[in-house]
C-alpha positions in Angstrom: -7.1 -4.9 -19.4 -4.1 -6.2 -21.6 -2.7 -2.8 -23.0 -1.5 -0.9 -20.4 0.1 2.6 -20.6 3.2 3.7 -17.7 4.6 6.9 -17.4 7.9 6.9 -15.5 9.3 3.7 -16.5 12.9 5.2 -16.1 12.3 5.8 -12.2 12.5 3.7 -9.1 9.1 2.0 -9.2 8.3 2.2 -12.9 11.0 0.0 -13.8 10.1 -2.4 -11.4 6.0 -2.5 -12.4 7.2 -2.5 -16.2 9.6 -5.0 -15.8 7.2 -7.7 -13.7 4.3 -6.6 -16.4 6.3 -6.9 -19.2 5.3 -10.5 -20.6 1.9 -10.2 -18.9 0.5 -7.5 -21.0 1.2 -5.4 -23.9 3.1 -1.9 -22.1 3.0 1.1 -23.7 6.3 3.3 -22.4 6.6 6.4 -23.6 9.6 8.4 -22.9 9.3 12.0 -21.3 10.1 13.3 -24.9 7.5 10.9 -26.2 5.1 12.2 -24.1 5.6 15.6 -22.1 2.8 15.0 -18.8 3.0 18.7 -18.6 1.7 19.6 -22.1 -2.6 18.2 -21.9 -1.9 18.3 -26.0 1.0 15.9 -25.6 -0.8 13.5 -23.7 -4.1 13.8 -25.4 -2.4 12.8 -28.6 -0.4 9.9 -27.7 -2.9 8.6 -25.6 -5.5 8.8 -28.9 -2.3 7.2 -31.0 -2.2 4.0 -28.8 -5.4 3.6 -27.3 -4.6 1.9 -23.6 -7.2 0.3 -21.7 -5.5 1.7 -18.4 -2.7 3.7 -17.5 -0.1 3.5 -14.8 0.7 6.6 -14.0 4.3 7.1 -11.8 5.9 10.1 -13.4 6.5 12.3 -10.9 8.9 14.7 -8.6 8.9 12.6 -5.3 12.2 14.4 -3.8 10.3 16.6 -1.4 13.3 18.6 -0.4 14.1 19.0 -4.0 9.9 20.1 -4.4 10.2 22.0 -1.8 12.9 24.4 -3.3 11.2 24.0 -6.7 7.2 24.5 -6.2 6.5 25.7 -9.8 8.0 23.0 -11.0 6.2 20.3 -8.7 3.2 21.8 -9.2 3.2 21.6 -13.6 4.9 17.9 -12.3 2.6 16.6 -9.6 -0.5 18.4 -10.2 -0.7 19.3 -13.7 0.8 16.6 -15.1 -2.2 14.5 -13.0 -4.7 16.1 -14.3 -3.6 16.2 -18.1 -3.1 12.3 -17.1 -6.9 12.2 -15.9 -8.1 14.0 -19.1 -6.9 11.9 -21.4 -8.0 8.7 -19.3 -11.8 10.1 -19.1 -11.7 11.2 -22.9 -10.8 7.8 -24.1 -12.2 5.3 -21.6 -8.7 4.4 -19.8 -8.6 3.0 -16.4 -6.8 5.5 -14.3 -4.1 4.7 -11.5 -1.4 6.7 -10.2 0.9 7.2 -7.1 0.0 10.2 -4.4 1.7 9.7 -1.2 1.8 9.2 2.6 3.4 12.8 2.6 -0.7 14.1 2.4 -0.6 12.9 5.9 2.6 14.8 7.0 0.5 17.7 9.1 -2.1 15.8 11.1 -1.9 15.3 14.5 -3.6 11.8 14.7 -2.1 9.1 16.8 -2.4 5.3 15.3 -2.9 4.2 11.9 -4.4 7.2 9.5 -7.2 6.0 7.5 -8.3 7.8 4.5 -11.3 9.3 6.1 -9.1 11.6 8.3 -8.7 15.4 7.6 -5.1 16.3 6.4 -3.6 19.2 6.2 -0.5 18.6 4.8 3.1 20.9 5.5 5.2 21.1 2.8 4.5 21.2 -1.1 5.3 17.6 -1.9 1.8 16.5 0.3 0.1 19.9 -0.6 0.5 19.7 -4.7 -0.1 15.6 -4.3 -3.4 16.3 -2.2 -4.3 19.3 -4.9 -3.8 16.0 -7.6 -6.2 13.9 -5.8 -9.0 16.4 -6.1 -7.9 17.2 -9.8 -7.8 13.5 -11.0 -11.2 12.7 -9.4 -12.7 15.7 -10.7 -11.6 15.3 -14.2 -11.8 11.3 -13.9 -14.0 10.1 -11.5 -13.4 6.2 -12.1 -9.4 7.3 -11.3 -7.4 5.5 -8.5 -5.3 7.3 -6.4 -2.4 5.1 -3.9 -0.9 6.7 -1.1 2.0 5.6 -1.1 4.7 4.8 1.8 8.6 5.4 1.4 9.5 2.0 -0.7 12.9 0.5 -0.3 15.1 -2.4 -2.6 18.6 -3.1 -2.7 20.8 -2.4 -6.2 19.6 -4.3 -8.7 21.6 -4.3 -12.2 19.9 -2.0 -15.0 17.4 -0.4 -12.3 17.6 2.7 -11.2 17.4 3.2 -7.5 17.6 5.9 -4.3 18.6 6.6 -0.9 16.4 4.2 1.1 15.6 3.2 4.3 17.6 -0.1 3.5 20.6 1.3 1.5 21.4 4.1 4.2 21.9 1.6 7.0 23.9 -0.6 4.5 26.2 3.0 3.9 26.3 3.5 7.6 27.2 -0.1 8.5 30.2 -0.2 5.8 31.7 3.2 6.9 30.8 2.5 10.7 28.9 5.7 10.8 26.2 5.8 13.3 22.9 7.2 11.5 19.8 9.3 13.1 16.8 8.1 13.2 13.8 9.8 14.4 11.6 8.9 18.0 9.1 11.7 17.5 8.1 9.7 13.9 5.9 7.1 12.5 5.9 5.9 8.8 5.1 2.9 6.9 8.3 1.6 4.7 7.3 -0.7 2.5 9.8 -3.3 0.0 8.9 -2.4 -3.5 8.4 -5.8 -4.2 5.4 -5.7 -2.9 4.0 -3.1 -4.4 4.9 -4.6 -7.6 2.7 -7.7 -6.4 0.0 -5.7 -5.5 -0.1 -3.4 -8.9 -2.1 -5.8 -11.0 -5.3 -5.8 -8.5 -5.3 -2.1 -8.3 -6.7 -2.2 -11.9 -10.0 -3.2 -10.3 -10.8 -0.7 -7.8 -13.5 1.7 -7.8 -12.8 5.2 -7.8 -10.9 7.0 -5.0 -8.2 7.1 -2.6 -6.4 4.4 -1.3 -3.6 3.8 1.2 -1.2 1.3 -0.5 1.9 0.3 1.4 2.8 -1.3 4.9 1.3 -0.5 8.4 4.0 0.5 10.7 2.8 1.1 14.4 6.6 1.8 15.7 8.5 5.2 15.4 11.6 5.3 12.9 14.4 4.5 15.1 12.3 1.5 17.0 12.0 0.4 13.3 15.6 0.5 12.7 16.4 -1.1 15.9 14.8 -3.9 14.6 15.7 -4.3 11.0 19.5 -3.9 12.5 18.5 -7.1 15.0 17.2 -9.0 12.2 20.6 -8.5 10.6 22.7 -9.6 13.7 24.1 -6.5 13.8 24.0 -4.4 17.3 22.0 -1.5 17.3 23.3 1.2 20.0 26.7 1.2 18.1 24.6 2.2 14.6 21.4 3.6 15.2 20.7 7.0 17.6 17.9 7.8 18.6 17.2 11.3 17.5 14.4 13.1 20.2 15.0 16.7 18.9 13.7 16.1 14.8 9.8 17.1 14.4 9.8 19.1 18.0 6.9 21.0 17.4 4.6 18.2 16.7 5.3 13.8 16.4 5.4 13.1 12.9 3.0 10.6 12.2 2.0 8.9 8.0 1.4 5.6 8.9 -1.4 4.3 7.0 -3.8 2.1 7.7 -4.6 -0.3 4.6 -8.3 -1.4 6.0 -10.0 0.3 3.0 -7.4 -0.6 0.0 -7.8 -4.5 1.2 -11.6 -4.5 1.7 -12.3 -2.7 -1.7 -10.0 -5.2 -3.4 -11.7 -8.3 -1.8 -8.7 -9.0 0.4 -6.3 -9.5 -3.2 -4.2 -6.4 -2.1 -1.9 -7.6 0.9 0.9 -6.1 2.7 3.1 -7.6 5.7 3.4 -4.8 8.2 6.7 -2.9 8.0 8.9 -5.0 10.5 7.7 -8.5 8.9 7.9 -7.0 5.5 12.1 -6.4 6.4 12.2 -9.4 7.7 11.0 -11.4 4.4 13.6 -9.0 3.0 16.3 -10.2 5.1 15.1 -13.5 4.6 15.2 -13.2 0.9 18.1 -11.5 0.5 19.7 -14.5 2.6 18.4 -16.9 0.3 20.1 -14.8 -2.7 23.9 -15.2 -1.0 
């Protein structure tokens, strides 16, 4: 597949995929004006104009807060502009893969890593309207891949865009020498982006369906941050508080397990687990100074 459609190439992640694709095959990157997910005429005719074998699909809401406030508008976002997406790719033969999320998890009560296979019943319109996308895209395109997706994290890089981050908001709290939160009653995969920019290519491949794409993580938040904060020298107690009260009525737990996504892929797709993926971070970033 050398012609390759991607929606969202001004965001977080679609800069990074475009970017790393770029002289690898022949991108397609329509602007939101260019191409309005929203409107299933707008995407039907550009995607006839230009004819992709696949398409990336990463345009999306992914503030949940800022869905949560705004569920008309993350459902014509996350859901409809899905299944316009699917549509087109069904109508013309593209390859189909997009980015759901971890958040699909955010109601089930599940201890250990959540495998697709589970039940969810997810608690806030983010994970409801990505979940309602899932069954859309498959319905309309059944060859269409959807990634769960973990919270990704990257340090500024000139000319990307980037957001508050698992990463960023211990580098804000260490330079003002403001102690930050983190949750105990939590578990959650955080993944370096970089790796899902690796990973990208071999997603091309897989059949059909719903995938978990991102890090394992069998520690809660704040054990997490305890030990990205070792990694860095720096002592935790004095940044990091553990935070029992958040998610009192039940333990927040999205950690995915990736056993399907790497057996379907034949072992290509490959993530380090969330504490050794910050730790190649740390390594790297090292390496950079």
């Amino acid at each position: 597949m050398n012609k390759i459609l991607i929606t969202g190439v001004s965001g977080f992640v679609g800069s990074r995929i475009a970017k790393a694709l770029q002289e690898r095959y022949e991108l397609i990157t329509p602007t939101h004006r260019e191409c309005d997910i929203t409107s299933g005429e707008a995407v039907e005719a550009y995607v006839e104009r230009h004819r992709p074998q696949a398409i990336l699909h990463l345009a999306a809401l992914s503030n949940t807060g800022y869905c949560e406030q705004h569920p008309e508008e993350s459902m014509q976002v996350n859901v409809q502009g899905v299944a316009n997406i699917a549509e087109a790719a069904a109508r013309y033969g593209c390859k189909l893969v997009w980015f759901s999320s971890d958040q699909v998890y955010n109601g089930n009560r599940e201890q250990g890593l959540l495998s697709e296979e589970v039940s969810v019943c997810p608690e806030n319109h983010y994970g409801r309207h990505k979940l309602l996308a899932e069954e859309e895209a498959l319905r309309r395109c059944s060859d269409s891949v959807a990634l769960r997706a973990t919270w990704m994290y990257d340090i500024r890089r000139e000319g990307m865009p980037i957001h508050n981050n698992f990463v960023l908001n211990i580098e804000e709290a260490l330079r003002q020498h403001t102690p930050i939160r983190f949750a105990t009653r939590e578990y959650r995969g955080i993944t370096w982006v970089d790796e899902v920019v690796r990973n990208i290519p071999h997603t091309l491949t897989l059949p059909g369906g719903v995938y978990n794409f991102g890090a394992e993580n069998t520690l809660n938040t704040y054990d997490t941050a305890v030990a990205y904060l070792k990694m860095m020298g720096c002592d935790a107690p004095d940044i990091a508080v553990a935070d029992h009260e958040r998610f009192a009525a039940h333990v927040r737990n999205i950690s995915i397990s990736m056993h399907k996504t790497t057996e379907a892929s034949n072992g290509a797709i490959q993530f380090a687990n969330t504490v050794e993926g910050l730790r190649r971070f740390v390594e790297d970033m090292n390496d950079l100074r």
